[in-house]
PDB file of N, CA, C and O in Angstrom, chain B, residues numbered from 101:
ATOM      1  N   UNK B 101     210.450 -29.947 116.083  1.00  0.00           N
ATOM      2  CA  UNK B 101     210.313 -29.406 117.420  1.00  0.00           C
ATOM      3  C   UNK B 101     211.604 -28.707 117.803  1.00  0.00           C
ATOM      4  O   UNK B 101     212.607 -29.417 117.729  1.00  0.00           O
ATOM      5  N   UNK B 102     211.794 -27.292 118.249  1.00  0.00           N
ATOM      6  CA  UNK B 102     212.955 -26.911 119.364  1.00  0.00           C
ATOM      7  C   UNK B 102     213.165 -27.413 120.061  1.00  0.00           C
ATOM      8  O   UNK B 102     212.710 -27.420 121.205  1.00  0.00           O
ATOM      9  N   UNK B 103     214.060 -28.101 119.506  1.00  0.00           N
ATOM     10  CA  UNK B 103     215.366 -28.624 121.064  1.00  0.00           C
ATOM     11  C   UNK B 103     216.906 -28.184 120.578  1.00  0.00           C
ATOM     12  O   UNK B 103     217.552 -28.338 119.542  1.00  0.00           O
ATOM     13  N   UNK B 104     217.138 -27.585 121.811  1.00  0.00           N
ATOM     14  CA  UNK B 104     219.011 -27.102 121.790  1.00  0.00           C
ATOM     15  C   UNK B 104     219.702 -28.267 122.243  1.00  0.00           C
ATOM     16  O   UNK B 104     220.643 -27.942 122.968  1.00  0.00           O
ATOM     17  N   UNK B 105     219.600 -29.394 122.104  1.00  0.00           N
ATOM     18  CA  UNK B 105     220.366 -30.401 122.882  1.00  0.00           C
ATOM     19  C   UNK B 105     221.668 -29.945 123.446  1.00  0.00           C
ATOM     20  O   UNK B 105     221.729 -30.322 124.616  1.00  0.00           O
ATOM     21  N   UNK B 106     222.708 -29.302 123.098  1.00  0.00           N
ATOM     22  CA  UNK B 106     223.566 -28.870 123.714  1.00  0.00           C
ATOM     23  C   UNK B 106     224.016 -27.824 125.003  1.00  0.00           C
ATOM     24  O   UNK B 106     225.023 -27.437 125.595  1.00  0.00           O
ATOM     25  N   UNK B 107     222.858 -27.693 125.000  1.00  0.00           N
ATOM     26  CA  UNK B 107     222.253 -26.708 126.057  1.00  0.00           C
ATOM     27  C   UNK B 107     221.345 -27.684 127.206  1.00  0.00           C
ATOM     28  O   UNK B 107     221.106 -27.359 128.369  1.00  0.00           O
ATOM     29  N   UNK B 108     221.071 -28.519 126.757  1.00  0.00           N
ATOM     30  CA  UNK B 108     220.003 -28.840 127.696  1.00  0.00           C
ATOM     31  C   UNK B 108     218.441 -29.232 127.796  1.00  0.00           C
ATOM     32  O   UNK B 108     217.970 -30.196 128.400  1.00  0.00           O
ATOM     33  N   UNK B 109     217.787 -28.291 127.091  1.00  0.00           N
ATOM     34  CA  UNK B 109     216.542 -27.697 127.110  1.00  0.00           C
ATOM     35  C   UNK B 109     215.879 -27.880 125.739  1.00  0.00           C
ATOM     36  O   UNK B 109     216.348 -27.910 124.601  1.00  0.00           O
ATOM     37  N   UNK B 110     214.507 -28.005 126.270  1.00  0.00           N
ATOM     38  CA  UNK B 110     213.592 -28.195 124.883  1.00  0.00           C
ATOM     39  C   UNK B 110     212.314 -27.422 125.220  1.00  0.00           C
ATOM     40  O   UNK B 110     212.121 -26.698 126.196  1.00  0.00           O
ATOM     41  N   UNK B 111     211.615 -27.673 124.376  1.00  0.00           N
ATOM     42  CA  UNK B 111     209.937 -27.302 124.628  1.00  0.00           C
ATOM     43  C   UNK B 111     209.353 -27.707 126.125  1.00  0.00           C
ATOM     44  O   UNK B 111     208.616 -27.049 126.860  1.00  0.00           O
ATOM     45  N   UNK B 112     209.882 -28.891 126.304  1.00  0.00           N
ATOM     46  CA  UNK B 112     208.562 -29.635 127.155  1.00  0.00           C
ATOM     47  C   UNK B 112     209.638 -28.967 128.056  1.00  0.00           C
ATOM     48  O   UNK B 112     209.580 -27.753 127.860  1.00  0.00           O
ATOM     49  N   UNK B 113     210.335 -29.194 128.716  1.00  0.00           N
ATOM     50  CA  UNK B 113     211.506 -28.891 130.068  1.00  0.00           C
ATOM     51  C   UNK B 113     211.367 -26.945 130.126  1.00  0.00           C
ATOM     52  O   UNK B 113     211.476 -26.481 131.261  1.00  0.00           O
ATOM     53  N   UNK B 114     211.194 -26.153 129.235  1.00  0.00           N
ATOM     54  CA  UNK B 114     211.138 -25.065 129.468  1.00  0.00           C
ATOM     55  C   UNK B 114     209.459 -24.872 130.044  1.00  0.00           C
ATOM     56  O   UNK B 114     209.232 -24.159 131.022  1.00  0.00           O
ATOM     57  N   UNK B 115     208.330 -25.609 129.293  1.00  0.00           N
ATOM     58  CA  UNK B 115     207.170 -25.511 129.801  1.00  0.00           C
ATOM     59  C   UNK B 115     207.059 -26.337 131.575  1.00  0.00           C
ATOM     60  O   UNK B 115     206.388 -26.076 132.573  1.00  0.00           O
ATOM     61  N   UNK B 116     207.794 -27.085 131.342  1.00  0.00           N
ATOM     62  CA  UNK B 116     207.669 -27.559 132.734  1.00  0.00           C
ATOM     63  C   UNK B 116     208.686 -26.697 134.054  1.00  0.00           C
ATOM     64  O   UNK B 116     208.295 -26.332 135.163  1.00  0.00           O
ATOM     65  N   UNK B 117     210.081 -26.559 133.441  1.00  0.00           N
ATOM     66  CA  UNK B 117     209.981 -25.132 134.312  1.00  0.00           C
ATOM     67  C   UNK B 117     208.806 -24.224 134.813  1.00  0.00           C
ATOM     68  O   UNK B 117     208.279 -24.226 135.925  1.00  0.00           O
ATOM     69  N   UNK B 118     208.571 -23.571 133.894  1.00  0.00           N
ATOM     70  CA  UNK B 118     207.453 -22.325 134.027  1.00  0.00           C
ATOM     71  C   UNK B 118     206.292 -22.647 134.946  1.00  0.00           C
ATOM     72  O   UNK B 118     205.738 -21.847 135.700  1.00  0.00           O
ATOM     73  N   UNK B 119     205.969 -24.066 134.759  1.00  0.00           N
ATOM     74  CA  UNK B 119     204.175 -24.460 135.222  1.00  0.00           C
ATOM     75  C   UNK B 119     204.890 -24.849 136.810  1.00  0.00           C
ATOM     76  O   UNK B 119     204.200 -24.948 137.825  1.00  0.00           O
ATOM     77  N   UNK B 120     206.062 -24.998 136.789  1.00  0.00           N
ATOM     78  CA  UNK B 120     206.897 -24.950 138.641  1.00  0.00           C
ATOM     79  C   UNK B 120     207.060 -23.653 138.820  1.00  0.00           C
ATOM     80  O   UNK B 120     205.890 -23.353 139.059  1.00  0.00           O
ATOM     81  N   UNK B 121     207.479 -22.949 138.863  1.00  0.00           N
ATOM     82  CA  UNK B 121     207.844 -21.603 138.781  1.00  0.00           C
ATOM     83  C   UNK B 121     206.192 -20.770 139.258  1.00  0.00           C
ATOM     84  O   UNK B 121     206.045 -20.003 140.210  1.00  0.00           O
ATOM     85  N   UNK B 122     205.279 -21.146 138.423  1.00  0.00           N
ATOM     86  CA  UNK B 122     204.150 -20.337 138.716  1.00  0.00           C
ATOM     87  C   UNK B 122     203.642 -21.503 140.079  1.00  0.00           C
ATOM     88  O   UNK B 122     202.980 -20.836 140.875  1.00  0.00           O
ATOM     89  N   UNK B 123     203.749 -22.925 140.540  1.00  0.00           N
ATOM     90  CA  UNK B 123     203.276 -23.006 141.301  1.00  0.00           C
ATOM     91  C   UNK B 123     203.976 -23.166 142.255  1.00  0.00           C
ATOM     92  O   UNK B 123     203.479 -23.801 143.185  1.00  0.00           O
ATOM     93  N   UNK B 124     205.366 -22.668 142.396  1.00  0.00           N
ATOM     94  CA  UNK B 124     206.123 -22.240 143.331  1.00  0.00           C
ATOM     95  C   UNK B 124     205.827 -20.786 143.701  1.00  0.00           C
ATOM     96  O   UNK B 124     206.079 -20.534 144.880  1.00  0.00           O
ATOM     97  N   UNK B 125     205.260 -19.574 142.836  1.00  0.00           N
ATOM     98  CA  UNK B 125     204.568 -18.476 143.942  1.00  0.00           C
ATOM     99  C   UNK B 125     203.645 -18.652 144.643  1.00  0.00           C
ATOM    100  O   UNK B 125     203.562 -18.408 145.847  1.00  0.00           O
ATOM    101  N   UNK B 126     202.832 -19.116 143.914  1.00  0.00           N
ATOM    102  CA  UNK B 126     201.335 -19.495 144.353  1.00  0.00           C
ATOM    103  C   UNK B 126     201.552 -20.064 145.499  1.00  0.00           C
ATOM    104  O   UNK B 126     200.956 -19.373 146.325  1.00  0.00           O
ATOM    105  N   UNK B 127     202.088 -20.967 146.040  1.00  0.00           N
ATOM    106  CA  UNK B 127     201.945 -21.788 147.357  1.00  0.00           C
ATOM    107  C   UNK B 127     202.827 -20.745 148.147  1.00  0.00           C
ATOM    108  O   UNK B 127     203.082 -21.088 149.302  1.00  0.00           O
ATOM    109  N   UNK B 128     203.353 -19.500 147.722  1.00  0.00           N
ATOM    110  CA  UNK B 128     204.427 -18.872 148.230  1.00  0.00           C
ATOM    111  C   UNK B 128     205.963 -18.663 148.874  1.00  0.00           C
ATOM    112  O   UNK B 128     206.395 -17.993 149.812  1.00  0.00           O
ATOM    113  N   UNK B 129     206.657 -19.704 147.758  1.00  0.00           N
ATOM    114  CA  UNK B 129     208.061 -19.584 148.092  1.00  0.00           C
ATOM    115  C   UNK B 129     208.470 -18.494 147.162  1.00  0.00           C
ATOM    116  O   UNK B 129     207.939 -18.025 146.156  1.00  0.00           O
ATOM    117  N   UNK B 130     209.856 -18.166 147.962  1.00  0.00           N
ATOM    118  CA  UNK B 130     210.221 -17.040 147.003  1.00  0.00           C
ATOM    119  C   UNK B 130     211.331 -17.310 145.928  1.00  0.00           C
ATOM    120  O   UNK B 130     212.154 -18.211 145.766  1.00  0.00           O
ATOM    121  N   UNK B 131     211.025 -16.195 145.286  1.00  0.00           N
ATOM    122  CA  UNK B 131     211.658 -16.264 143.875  1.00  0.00           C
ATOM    123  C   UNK B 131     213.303 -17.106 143.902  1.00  0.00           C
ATOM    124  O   UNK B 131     213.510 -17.957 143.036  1.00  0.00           O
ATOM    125  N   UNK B 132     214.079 -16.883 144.639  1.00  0.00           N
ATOM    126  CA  UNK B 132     215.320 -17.215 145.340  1.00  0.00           C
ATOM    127  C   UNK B 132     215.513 -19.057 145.245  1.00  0.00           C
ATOM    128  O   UNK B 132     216.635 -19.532 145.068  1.00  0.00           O
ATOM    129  N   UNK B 133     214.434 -19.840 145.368  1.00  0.00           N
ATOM    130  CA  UNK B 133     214.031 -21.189 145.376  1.00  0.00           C
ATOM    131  C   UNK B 133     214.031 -21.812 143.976  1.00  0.00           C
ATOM    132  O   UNK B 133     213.882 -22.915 143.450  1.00  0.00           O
ATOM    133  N   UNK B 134     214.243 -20.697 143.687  1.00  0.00           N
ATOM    134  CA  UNK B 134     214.663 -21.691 141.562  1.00  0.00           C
ATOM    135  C   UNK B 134     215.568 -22.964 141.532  1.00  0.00           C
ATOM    136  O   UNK B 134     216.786 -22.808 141.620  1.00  0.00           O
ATOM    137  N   UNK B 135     215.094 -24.080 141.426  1.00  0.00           N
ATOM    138  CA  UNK B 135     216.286 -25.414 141.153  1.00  0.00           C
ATOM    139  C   UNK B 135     216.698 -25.667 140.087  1.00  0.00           C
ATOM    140  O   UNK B 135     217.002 -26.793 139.694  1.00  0.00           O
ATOM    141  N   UNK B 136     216.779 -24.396 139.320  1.00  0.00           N
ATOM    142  CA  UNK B 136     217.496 -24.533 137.957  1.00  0.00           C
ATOM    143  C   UNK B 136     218.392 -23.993 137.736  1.00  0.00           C
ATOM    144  O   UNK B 136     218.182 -22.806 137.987  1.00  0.00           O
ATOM    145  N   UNK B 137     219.531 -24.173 137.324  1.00  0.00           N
ATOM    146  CA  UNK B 137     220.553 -23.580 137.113  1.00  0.00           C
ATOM    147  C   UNK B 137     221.103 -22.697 135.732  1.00  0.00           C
ATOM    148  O   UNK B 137     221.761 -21.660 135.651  1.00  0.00           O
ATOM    149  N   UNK B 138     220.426 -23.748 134.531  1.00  0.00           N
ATOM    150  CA  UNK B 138     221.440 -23.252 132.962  1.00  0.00           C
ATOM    151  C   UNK B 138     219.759 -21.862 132.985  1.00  0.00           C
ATOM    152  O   UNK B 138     218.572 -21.879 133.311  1.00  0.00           O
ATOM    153  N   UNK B 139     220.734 -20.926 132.430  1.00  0.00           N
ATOM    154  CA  UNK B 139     220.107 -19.173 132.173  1.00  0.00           C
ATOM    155  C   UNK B 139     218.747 -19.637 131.581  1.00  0.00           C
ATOM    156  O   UNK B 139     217.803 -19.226 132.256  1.00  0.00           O
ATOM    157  N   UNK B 140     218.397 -20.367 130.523  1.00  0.00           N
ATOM    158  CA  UNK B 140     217.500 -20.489 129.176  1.00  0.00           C
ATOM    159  C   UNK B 140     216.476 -20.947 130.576  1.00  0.00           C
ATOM    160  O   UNK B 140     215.834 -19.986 131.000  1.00  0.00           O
ATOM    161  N   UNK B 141     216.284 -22.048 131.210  1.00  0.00           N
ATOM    162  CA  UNK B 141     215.417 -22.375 131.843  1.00  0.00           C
ATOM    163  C   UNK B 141     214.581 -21.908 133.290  1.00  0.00           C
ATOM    164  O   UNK B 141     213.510 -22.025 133.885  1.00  0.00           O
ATOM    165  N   UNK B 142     215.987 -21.270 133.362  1.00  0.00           N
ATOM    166  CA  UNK B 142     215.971 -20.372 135.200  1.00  0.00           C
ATOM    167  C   UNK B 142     214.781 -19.067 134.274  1.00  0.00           C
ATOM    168  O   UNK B 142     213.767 -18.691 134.861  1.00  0.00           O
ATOM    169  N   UNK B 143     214.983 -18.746 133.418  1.00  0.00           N
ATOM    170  CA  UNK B 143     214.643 -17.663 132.523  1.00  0.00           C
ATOM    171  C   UNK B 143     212.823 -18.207 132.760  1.00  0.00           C
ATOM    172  O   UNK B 143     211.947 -17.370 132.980  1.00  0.00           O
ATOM    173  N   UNK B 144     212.530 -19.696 132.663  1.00  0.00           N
ATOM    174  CA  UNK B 144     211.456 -20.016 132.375  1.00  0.00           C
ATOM    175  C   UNK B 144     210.888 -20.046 134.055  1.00  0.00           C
ATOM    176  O   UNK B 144     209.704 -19.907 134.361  1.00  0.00           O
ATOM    177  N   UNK B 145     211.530 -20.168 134.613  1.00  0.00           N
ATOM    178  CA  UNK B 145     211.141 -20.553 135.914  1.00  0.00           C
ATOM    179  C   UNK B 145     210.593 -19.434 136.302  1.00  0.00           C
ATOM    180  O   UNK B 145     209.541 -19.557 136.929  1.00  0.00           O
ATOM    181  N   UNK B 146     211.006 -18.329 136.110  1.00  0.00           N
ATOM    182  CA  UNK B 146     211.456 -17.038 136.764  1.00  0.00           C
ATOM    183  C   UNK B 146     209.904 -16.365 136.126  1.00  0.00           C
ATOM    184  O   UNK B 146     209.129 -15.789 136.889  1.00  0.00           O
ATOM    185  N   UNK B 147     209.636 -16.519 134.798  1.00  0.00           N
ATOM    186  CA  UNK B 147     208.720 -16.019 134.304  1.00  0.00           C
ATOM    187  C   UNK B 147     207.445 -16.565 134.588  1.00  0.00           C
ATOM    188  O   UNK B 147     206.445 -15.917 134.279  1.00  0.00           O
ATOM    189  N   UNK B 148     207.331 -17.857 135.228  1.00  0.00           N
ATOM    190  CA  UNK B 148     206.123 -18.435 135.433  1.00  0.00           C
ATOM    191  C   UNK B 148     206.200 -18.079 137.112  1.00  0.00           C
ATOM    192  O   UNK B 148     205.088 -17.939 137.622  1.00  0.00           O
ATOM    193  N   UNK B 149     207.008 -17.965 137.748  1.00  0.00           N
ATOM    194  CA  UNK B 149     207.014 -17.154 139.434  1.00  0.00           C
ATOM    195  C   UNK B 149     206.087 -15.913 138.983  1.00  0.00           C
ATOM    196  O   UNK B 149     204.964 -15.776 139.465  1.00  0.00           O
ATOM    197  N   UNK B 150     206.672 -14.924 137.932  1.00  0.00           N
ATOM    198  CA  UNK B 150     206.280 -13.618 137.965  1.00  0.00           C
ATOM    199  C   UNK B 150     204.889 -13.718 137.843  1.00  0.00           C
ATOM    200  O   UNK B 150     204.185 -13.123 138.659  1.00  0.00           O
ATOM    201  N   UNK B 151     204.424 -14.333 137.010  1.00  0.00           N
ATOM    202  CA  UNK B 151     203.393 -14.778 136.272  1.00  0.00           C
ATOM    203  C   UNK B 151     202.224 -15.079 137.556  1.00  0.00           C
ATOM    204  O   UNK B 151     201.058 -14.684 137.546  1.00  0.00           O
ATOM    205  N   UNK B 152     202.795 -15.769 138.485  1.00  0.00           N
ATOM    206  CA  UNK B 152     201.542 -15.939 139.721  1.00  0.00           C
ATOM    207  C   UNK B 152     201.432 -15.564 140.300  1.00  0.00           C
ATOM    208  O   UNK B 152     200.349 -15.614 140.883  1.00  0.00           O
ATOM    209  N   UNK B 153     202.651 -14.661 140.805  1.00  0.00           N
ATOM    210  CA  UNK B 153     202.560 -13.597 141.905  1.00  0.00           C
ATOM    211  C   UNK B 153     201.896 -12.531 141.288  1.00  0.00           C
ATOM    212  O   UNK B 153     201.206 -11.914 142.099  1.00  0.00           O
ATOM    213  N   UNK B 154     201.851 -12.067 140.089  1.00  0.00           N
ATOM    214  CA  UNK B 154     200.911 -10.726 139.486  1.00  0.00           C
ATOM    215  C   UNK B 154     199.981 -11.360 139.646  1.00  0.00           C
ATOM    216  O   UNK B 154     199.199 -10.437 139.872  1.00  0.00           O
ATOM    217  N   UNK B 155     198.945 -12.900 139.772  1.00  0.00           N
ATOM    218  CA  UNK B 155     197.427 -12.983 140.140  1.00  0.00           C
ATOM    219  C   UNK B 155     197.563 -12.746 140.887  1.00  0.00           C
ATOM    220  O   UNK B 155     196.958 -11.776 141.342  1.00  0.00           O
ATOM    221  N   UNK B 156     198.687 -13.611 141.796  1.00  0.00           N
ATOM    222  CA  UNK B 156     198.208 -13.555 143.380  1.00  0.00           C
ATOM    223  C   UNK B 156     197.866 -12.194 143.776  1.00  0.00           C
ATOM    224  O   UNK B 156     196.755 -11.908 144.223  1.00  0.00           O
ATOM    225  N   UNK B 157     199.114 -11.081 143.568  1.00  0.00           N
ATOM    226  CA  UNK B 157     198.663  -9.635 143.904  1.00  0.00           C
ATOM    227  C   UNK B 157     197.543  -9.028 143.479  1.00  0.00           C
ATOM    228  O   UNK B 157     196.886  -8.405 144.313  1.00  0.00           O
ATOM    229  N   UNK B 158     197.042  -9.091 141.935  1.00  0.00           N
ATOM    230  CA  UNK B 158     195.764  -8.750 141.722  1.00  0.00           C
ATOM    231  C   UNK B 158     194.594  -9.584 142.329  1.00  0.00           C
ATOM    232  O   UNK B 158     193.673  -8.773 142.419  1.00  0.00           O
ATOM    233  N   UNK B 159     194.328 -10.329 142.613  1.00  0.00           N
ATOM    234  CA  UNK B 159     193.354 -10.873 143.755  1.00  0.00           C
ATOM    235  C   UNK B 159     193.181 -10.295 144.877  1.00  0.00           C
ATOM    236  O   UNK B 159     192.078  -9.902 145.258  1.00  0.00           O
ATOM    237  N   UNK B 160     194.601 -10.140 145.746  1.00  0.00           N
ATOM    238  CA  UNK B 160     194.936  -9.202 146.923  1.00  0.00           C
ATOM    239  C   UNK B 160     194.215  -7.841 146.844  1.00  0.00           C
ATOM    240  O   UNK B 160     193.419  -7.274 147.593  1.00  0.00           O
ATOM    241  N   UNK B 161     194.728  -7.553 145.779  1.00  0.00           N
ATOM    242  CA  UNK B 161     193.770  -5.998 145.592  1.00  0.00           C
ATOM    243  C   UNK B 161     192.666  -5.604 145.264  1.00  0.00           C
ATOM    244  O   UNK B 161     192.276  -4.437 145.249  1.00  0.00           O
ATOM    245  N   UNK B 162     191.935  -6.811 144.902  1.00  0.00           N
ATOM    246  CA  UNK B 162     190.317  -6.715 144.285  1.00  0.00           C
ATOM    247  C   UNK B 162     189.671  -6.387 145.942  1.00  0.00           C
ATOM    248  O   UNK B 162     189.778  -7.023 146.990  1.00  0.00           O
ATOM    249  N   UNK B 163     189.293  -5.686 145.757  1.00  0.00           N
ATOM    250  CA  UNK B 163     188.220  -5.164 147.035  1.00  0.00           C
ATOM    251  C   UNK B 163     186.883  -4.897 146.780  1.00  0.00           C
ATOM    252  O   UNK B 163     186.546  -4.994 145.600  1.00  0.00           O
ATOM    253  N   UNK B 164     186.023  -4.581 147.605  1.00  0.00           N
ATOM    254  CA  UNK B 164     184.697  -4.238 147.082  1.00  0.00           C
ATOM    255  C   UNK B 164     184.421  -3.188 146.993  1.00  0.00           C
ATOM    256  O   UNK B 164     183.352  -2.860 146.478  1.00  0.00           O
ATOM    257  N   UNK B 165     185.408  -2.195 147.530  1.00  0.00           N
ATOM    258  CA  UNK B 165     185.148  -0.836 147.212  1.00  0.00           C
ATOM    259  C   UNK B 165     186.156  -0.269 145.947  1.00  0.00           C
ATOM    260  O   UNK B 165     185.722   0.756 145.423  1.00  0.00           O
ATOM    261  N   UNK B 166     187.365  -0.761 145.418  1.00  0.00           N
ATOM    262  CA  UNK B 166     187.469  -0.539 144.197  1.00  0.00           C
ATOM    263  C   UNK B 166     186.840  -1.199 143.031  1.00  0.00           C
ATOM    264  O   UNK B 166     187.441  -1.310 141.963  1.00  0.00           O
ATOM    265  N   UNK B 167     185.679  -1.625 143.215  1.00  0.00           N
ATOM    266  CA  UNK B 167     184.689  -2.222 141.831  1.00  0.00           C
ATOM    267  C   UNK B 167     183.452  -1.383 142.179  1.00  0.00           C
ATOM    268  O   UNK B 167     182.637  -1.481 141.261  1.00  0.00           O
ATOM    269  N   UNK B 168     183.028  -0.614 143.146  1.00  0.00           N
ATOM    270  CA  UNK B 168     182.209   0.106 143.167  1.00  0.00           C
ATOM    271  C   UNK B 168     182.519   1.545 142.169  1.00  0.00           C
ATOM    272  O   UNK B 168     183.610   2.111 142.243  1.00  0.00           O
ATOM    273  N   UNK B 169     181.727   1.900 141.504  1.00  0.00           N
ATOM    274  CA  UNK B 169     181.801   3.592 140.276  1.00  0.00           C
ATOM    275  C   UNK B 169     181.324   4.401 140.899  1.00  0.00           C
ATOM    276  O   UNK B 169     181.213   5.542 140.449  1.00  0.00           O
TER     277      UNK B 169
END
């Protein structure tokens, strides 16, 4: 398994970043609210934020007149 022990971080702690991160957009705090500090994991956090705010926005934009041809 990847683990950097000297760093910090492994598999499970970078996945568990991320699965916070995405449900820290979703409920809508902003990106700014990361409680991580070392780069490798903020990295994970950051990508699972991005990650829910692009549903959240594509949901936002589904309308009924852009699915009409």
């Amino acid at each position: 398994m990847a683990t950097d022990t000297g760093l910090g971080w492994g598999v499970e702690s970078l996945n568990k970043a991320y699965r916070q991160g995405y449900m820290a957009a979703s409920i809508g705090l902003p990106k700014a609210r990361c409680p991580y500090r070392g780069e490798v994991v903020v990295a994970a956090w950051e990508a699972g934020w991005d990650d829910a705010e692009q549903v959240v926005r594509d949901a936002t934009d589904d309308d009924l007149f852009s699915r009409i041809a």
